[in-house]
Predicted model as a PDB file, atoms N, CA, C, CB and O in Angstrom, pLDDT in the B-factor column:
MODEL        1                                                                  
ATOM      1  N   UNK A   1      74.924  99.604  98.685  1.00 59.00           N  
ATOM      2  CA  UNK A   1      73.892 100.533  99.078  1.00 59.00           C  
ATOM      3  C   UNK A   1      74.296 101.213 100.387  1.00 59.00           C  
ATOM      4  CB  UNK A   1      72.535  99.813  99.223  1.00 59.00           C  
ATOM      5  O   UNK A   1      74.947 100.659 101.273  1.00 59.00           O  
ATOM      6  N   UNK A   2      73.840 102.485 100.418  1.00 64.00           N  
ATOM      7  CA  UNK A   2      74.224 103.168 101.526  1.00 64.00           C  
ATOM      8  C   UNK A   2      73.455 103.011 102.949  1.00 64.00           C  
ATOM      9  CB  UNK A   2      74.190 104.455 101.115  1.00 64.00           C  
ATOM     10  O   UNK A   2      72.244 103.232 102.940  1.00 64.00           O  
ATOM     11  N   UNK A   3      73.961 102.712 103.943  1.00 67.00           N  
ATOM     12  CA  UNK A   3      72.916 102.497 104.806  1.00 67.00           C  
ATOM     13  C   UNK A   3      73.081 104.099 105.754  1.00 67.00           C  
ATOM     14  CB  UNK A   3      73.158 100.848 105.739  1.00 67.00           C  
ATOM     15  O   UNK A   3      74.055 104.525 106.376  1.00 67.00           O  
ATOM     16  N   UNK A   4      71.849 104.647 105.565  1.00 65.00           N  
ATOM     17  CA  UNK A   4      71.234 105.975 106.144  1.00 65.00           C  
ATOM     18  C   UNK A   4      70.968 105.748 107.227  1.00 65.00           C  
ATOM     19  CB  UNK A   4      70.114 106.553 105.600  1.00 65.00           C  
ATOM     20  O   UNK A   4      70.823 106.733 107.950  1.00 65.00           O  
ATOM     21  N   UNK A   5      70.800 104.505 107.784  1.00 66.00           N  
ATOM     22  CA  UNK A   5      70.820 105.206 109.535  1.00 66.00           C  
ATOM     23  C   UNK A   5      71.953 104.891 110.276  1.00 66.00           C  
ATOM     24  CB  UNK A   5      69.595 104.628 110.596  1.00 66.00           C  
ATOM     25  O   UNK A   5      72.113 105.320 111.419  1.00 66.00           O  
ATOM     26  N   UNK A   6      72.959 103.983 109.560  1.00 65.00           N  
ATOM     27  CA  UNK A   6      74.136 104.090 110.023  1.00 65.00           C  
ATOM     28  C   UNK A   6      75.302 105.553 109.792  1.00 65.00           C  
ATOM     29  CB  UNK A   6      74.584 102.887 109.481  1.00 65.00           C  
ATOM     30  O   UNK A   6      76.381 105.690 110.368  1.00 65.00           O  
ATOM     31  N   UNK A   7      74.785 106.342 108.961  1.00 66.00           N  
ATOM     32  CA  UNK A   7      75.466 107.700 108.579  1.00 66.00           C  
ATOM     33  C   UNK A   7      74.943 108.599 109.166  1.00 66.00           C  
ATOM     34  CB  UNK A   7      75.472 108.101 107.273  1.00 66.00           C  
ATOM     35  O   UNK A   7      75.564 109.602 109.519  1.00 66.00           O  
ATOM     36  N   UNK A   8      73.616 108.395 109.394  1.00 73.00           N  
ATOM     37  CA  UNK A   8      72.885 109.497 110.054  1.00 73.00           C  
ATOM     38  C   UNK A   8      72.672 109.590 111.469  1.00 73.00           C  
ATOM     39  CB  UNK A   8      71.712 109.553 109.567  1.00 73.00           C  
ATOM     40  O   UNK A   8      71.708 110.224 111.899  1.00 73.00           O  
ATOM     41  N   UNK A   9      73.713 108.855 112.443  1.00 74.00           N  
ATOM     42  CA  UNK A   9      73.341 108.560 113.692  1.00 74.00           C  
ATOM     43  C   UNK A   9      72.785 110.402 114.488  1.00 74.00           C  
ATOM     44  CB  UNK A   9      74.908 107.629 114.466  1.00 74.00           C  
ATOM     45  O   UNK A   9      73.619 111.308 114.487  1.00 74.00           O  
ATOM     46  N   UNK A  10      71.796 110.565 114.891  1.00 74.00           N  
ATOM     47  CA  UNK A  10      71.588 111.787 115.116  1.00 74.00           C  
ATOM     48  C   UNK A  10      71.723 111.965 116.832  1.00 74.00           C  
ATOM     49  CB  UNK A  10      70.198 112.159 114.434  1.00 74.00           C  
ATOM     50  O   UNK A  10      71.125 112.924 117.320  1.00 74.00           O  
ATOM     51  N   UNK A  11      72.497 111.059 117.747  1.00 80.00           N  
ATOM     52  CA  UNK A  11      72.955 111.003 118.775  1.00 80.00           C  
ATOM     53  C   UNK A  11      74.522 111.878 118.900  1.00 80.00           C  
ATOM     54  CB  UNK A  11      72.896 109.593 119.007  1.00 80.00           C  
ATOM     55  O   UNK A  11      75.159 112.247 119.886  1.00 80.00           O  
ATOM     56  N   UNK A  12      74.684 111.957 117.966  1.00 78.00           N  
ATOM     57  CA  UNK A  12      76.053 112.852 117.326  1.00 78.00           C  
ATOM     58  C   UNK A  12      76.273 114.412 117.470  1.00 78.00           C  
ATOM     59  CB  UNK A  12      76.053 112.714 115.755  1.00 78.00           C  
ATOM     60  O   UNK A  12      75.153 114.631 117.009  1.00 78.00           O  
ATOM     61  N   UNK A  13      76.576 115.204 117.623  1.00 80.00           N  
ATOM     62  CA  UNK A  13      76.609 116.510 117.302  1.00 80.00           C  
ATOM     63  C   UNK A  13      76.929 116.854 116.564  1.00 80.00           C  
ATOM     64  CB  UNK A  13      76.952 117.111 117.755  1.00 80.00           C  
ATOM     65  O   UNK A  13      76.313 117.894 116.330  1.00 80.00           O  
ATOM     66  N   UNK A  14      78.102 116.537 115.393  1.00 80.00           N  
ATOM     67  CA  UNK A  14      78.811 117.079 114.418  1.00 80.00           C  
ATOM     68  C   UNK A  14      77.050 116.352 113.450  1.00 80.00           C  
ATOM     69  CB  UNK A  14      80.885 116.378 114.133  1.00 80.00           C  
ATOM     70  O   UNK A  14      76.545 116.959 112.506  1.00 80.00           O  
ATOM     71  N   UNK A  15      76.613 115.344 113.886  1.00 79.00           N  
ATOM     72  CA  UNK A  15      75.656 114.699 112.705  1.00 79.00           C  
ATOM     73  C   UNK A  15      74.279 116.617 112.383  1.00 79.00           C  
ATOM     74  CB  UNK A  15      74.416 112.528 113.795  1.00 79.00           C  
ATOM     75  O   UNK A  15      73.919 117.416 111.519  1.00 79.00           O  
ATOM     76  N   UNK A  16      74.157 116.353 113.485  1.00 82.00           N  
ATOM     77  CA  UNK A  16      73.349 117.538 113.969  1.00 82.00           C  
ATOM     78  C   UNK A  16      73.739 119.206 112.959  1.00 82.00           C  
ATOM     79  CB  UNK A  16      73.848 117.676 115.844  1.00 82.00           C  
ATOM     80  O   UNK A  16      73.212 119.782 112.007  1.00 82.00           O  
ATOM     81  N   UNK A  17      74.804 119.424 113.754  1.00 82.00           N  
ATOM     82  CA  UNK A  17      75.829 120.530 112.724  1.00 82.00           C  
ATOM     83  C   UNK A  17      75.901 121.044 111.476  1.00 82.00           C  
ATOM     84  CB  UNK A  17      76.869 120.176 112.553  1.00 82.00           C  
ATOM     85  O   UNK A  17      75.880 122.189 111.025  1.00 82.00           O  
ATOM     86  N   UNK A  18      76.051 119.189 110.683  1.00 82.00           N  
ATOM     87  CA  UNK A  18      75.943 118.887 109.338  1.00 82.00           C  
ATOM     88  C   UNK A  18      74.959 119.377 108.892  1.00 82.00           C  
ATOM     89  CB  UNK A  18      75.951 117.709 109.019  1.00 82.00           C  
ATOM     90  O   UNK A  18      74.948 120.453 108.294  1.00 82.00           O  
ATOM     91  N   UNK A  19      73.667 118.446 109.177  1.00 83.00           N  
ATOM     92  CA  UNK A  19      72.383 118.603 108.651  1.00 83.00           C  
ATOM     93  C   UNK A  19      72.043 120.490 108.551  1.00 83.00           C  
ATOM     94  CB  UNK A  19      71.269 117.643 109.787  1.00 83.00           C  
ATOM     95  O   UNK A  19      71.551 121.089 107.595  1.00 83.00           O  
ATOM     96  N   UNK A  20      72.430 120.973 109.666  1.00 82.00           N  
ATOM     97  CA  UNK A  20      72.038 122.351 109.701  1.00 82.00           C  
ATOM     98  C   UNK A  20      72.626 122.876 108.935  1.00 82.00           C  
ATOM     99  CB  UNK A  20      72.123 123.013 110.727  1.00 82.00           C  
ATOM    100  O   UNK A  20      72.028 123.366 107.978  1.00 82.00           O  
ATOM    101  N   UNK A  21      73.822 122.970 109.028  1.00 79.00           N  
ATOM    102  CA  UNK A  21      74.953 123.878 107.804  1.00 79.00           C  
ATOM    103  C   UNK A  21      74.506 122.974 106.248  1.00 79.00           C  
ATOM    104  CB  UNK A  21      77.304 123.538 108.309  1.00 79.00           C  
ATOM    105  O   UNK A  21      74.930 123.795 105.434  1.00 79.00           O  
ATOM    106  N   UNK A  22      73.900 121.768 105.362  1.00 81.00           N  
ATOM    107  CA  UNK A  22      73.405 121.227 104.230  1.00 81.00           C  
ATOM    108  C   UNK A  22      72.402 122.121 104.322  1.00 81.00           C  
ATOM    109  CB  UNK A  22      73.105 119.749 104.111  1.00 81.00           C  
ATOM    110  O   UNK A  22      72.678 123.080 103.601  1.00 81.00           O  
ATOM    111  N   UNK A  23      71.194 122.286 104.959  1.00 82.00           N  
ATOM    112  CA  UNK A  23      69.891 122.640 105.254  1.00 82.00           C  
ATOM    113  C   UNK A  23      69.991 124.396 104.761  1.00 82.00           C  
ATOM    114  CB  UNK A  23      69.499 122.248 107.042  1.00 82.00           C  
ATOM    115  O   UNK A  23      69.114 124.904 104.062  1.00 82.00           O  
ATOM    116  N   UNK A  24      71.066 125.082 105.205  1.00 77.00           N  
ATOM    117  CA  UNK A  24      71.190 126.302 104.968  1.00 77.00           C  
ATOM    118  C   UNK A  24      71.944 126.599 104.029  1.00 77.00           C  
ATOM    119  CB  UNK A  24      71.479 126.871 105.855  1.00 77.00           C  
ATOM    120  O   UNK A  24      71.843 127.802 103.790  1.00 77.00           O  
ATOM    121  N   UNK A  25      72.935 125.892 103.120  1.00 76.00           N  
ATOM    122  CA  UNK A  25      73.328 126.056 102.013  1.00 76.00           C  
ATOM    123  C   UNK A  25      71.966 125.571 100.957  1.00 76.00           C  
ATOM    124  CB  UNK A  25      74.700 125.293 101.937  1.00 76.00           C  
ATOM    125  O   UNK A  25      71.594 126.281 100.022  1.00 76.00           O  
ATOM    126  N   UNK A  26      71.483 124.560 101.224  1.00 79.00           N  
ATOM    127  CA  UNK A  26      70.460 124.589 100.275  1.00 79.00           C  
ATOM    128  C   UNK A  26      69.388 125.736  99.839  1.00 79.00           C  
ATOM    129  CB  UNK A  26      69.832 123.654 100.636  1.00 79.00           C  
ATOM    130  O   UNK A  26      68.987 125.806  98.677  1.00 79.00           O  
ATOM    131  N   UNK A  27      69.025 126.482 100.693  1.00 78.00           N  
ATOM    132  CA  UNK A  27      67.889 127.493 101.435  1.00 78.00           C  
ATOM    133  C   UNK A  27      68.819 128.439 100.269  1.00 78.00           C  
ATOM    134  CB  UNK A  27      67.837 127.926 103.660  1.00 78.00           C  
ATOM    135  O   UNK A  27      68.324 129.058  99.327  1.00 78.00           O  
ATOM    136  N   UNK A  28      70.213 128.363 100.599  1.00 71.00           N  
ATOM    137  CA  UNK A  28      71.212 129.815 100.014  1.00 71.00           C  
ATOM    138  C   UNK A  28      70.510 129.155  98.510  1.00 71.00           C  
ATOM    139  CB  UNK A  28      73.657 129.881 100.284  1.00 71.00           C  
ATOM    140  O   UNK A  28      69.365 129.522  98.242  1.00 71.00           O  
ATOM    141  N   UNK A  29      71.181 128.239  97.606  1.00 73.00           N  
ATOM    142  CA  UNK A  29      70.564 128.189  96.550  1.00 73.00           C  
ATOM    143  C   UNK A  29      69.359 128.073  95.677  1.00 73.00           C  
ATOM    144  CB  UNK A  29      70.912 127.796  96.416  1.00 73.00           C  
ATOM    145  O   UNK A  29      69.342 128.110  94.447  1.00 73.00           O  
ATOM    146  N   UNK A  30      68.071 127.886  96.723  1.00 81.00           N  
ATOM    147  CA  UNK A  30      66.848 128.342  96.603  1.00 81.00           C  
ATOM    148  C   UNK A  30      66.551 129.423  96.580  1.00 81.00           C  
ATOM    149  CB  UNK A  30      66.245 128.013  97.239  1.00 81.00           C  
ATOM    150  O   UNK A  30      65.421 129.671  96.160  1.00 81.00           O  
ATOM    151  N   UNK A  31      67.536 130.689  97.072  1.00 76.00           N  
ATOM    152  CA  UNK A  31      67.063 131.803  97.061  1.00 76.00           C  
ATOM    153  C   UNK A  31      67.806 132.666  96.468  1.00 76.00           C  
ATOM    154  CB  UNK A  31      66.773 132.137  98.095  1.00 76.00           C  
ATOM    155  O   UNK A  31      67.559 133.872  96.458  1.00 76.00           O  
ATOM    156  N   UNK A  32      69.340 131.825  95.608  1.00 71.00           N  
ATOM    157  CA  UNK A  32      69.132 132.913  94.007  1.00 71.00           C  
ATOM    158  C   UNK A  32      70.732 133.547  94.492  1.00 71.00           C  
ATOM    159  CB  UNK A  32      67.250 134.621  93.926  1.00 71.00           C  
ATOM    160  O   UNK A  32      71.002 134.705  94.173  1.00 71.00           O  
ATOM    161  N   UNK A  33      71.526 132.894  95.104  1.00 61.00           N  
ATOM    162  CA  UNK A  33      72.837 133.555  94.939  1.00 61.00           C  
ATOM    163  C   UNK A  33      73.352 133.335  94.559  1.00 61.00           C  
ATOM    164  CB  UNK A  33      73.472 133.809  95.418  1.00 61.00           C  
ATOM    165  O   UNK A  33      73.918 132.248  94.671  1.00 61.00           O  
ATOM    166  N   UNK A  34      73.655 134.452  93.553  1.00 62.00           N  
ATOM    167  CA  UNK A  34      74.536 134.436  92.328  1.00 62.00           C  
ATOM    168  C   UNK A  34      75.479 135.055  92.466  1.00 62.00           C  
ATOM    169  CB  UNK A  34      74.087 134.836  91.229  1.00 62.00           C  
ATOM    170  O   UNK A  34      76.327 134.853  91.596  1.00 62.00           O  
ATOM    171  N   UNK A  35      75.802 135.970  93.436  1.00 73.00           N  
ATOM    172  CA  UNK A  35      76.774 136.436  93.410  1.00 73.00           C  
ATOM    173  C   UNK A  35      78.062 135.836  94.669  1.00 73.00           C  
ATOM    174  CB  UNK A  35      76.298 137.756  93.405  1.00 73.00           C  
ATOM    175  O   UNK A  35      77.834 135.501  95.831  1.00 73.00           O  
ATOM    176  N   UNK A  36      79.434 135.858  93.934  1.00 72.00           N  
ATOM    177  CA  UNK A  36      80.188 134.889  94.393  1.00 72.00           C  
ATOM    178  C   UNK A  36      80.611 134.999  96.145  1.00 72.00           C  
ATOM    179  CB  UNK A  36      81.408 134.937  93.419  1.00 72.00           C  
ATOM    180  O   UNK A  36      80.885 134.077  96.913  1.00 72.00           O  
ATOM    181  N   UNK A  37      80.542 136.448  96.405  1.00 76.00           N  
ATOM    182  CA  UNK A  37      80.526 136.218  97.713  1.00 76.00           C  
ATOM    183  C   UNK A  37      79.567 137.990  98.285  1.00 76.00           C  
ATOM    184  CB  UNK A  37      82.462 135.854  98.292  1.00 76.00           C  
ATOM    185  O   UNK A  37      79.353 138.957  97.554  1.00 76.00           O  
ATOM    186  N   UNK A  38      79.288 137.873  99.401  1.00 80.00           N  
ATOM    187  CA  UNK A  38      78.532 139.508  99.407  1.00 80.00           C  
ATOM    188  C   UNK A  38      78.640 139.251 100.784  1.00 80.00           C  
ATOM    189  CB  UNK A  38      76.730 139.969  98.656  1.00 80.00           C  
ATOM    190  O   UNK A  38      78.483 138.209 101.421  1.00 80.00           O  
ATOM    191  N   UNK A  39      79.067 140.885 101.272  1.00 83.00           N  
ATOM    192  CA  UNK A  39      79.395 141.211 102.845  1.00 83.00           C  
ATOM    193  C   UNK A  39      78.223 142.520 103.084  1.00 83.00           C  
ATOM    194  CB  UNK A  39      81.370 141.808 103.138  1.00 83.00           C  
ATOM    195  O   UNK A  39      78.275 143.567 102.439  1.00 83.00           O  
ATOM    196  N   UNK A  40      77.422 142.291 103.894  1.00 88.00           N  
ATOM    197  CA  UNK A  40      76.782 143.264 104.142  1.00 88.00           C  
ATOM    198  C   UNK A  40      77.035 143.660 105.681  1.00 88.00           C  
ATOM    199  CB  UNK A  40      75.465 142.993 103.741  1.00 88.00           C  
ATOM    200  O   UNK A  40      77.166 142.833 106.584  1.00 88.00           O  
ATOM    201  N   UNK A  41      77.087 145.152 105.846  1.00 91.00           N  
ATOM    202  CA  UNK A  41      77.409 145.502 107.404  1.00 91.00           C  
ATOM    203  C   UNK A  41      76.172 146.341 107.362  1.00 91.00           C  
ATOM    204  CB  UNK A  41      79.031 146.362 107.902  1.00 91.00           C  
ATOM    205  O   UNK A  41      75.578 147.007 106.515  1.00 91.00           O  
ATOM    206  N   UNK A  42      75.971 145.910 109.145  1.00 89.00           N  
ATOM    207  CA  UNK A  42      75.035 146.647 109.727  1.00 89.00           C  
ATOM    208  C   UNK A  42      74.750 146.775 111.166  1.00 89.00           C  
ATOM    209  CB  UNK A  42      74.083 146.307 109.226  1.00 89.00           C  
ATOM    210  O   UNK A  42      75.611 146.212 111.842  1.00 89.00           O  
ATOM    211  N   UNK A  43      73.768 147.366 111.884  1.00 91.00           N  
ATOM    212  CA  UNK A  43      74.065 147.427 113.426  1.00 91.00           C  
ATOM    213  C   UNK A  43      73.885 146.007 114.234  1.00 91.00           C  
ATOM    214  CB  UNK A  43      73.027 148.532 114.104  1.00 91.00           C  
ATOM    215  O   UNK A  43      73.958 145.839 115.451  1.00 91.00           O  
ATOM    216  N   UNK A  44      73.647 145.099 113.279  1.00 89.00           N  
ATOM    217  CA  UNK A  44      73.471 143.610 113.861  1.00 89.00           C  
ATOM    218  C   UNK A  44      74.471 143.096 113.759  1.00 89.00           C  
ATOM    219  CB  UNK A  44      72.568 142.713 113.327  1.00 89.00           C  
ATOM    220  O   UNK A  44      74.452 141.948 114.204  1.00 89.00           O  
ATOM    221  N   UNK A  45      75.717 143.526 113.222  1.00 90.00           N  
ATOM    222  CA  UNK A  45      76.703 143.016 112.411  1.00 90.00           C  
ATOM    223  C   UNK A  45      77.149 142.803 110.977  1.00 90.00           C  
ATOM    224  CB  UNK A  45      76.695 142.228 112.715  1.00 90.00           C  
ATOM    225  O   UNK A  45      76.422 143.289 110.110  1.00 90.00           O  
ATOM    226  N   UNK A  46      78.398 142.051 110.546  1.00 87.00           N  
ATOM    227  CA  UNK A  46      78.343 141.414 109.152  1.00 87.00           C  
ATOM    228  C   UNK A  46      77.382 140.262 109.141  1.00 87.00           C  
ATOM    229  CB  UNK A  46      79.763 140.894 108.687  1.00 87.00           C  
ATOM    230  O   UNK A  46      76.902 139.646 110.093  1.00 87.00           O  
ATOM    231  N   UNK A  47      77.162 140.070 107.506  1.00 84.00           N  
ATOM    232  CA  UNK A  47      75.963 139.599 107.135  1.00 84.00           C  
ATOM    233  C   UNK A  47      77.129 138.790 106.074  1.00 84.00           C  
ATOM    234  CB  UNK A  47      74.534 140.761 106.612  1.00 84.00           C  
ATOM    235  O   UNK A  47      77.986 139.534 105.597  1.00 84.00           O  
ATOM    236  N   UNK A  48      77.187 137.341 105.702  1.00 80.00           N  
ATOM    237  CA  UNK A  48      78.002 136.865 104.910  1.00 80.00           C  
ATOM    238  C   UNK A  48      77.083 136.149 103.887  1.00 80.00           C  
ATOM    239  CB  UNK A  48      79.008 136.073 105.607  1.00 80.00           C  
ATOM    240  O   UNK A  48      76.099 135.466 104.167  1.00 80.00           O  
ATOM    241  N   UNK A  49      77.547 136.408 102.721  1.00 79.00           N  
ATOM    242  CA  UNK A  49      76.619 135.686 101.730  1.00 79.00           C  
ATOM    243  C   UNK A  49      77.462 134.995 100.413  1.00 79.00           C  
ATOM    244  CB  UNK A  49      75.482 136.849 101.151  1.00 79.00           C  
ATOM    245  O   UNK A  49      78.649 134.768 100.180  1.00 79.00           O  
ATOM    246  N   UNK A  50      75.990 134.760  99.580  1.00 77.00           N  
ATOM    247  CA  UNK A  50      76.846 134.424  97.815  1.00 77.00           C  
ATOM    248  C   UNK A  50      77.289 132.669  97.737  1.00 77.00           C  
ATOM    249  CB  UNK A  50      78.881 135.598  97.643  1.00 77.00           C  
ATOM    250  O   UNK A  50      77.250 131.759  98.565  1.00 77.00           O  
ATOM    251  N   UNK A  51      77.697 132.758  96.357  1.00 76.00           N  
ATOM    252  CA  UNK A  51      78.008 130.904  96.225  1.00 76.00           C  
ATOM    253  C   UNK A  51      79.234 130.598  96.560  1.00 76.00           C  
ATOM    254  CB  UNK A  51      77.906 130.172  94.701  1.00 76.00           C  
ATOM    255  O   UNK A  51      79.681 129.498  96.236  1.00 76.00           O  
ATOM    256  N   UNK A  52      79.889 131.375  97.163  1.00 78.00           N  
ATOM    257  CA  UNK A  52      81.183 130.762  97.852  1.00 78.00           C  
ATOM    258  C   UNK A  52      81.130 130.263  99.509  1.00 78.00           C  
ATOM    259  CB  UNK A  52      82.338 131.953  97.742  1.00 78.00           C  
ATOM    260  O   UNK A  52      81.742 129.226  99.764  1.00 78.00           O  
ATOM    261  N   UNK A  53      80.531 130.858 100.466  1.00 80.00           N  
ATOM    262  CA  UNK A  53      80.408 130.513 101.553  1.00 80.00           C  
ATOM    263  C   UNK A  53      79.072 129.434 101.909  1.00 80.00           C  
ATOM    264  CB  UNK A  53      80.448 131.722 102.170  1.00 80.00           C  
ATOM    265  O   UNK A  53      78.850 128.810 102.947  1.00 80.00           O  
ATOM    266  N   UNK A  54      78.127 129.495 100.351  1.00 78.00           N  
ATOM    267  CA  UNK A  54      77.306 127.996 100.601  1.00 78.00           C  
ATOM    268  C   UNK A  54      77.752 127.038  99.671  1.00 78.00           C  
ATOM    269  CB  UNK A  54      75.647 128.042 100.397  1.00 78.00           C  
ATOM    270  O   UNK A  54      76.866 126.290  99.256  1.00 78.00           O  
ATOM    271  N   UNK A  55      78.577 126.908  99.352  1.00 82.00           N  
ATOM    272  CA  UNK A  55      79.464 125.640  98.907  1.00 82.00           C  
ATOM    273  C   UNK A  55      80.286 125.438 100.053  1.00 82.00           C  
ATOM    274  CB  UNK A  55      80.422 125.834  97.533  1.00 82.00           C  
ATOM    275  O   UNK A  55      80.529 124.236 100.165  1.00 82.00           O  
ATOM    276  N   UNK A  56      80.892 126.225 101.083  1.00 84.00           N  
ATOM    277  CA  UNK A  56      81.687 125.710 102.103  1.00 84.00           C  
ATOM    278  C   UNK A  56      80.980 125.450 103.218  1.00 84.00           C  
ATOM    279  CB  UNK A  56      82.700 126.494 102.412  1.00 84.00           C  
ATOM    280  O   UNK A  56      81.405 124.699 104.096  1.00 84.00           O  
ATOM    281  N   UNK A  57      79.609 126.175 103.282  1.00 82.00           N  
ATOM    282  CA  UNK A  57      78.879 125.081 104.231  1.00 82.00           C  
ATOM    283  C   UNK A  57      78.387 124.334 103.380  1.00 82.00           C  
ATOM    284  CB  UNK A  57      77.775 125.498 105.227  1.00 82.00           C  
ATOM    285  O   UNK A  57      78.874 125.050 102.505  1.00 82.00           O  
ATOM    286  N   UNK A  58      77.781 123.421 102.700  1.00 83.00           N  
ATOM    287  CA  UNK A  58      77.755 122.070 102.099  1.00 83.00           C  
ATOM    288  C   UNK A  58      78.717 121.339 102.113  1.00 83.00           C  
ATOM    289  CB  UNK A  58      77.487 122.035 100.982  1.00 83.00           C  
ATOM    290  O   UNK A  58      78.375 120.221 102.498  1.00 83.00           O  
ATOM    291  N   UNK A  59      80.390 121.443 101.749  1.00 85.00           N  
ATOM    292  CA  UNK A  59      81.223 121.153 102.146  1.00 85.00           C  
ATOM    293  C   UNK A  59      81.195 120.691 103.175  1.00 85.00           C  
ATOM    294  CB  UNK A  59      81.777 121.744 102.044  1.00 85.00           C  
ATOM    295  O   UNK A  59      80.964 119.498 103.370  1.00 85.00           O  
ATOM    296  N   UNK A  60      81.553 122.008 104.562  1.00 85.00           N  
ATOM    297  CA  UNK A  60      81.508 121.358 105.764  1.00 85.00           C  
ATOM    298  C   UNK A  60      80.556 120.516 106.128  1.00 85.00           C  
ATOM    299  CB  UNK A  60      81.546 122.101 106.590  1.00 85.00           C  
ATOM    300  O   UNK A  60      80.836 119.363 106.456  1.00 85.00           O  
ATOM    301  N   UNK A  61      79.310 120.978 106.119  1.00 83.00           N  
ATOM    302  CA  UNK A  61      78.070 120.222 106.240  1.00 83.00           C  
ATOM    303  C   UNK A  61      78.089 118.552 105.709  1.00 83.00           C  
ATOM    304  CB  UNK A  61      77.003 121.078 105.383  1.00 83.00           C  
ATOM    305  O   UNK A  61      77.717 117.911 106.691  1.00 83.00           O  
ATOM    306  N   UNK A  62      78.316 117.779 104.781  1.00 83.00           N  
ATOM    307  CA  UNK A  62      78.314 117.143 104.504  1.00 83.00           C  
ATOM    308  C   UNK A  62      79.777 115.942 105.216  1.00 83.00           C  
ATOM    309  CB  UNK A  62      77.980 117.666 103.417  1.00 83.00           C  
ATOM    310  O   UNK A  62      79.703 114.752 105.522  1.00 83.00           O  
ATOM    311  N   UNK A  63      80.970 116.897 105.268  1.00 83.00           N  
ATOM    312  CA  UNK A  63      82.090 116.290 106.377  1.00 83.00           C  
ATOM    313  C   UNK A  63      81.375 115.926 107.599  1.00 83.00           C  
ATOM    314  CB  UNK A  63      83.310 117.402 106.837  1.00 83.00           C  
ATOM    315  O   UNK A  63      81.462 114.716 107.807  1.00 83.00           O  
ATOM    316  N   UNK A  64      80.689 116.570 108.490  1.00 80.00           N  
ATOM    317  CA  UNK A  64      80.140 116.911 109.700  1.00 80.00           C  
ATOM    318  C   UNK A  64      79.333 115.411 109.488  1.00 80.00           C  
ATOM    319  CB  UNK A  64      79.251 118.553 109.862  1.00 80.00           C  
ATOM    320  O   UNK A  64      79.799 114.419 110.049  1.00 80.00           O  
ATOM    321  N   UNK A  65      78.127 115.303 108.668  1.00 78.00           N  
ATOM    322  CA  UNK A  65      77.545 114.000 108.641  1.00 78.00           C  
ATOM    323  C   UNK A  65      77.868 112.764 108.895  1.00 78.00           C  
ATOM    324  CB  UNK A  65      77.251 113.847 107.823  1.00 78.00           C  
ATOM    325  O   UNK A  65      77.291 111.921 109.581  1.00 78.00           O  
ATOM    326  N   UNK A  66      79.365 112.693 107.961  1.00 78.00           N  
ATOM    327  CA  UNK A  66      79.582 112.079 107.453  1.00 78.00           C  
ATOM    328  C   UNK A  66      80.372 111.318 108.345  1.00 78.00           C  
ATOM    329  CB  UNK A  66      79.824 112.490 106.496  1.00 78.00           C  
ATOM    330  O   UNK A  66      80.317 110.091 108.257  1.00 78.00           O  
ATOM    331  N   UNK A  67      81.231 111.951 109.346  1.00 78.00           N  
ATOM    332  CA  UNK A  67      82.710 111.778 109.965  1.00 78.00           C  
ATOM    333  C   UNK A  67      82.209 111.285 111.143  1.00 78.00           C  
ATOM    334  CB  UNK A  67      83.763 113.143 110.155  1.00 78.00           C  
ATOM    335  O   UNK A  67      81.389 112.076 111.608  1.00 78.00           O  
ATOM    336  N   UNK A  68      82.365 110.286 111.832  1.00 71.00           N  
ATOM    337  CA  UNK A  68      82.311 109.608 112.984  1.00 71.00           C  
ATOM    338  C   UNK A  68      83.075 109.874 114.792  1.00 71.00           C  
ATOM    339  CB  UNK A  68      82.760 108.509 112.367  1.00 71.00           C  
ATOM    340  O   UNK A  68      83.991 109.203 115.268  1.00 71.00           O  
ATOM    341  N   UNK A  69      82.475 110.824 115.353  1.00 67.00           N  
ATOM    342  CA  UNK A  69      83.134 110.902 116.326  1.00 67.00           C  
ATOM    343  C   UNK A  69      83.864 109.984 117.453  1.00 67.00           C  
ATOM    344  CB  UNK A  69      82.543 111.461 116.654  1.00 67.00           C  
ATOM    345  O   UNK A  69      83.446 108.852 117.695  1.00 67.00           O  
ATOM    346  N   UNK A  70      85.161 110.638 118.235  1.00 67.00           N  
ATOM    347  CA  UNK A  70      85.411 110.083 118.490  1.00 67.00           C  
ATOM    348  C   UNK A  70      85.385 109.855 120.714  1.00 67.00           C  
ATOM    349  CB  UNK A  70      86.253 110.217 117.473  1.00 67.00           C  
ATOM    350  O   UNK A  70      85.806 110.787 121.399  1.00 67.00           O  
ATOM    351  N   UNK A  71      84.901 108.678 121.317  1.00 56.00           N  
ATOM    352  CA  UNK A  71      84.601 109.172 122.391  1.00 56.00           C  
ATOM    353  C   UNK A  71      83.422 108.480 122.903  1.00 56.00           C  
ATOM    354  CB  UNK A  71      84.487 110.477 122.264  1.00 56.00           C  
ATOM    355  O   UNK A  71      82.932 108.809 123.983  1.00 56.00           O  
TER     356      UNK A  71                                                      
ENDMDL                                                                          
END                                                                             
């Protein structure tokens, strides 16, 4: 069994990181991107989207949790 508060130490920063970058890939697939990647420009800047860059934050996100700093 997994023990969750030993993975989840939230004294961490990368733990922190994680959760945010999971939290916002999830949000991406709640809200319907289907398309594989989408660049939108505007006077705020690029805008990065689609199911390729929220699979690599879940990816990262989930490394970040997961990985134990060192220090």
């Amino acid at each position: 069994m997994i023990n969750l508060k030993k993975l989840l130490n939230l004294k961490e920063s990368s733990t922190k990181t994680g959760l945010m970058l999971l939290g916002s890939a999830v949000i991406g697939l709640l809200t319907g991107n289907s398309e594989l990647v989408t660049v939108t420009l505007g006077e705020s800047g690029a805008q990065l989207g689609g199911a390729i860059p929220v699979a690599a934050a879940a990816t990262i996100g989930l490394w970040d949790v997961a990985r134990k700093e060192k220090g």
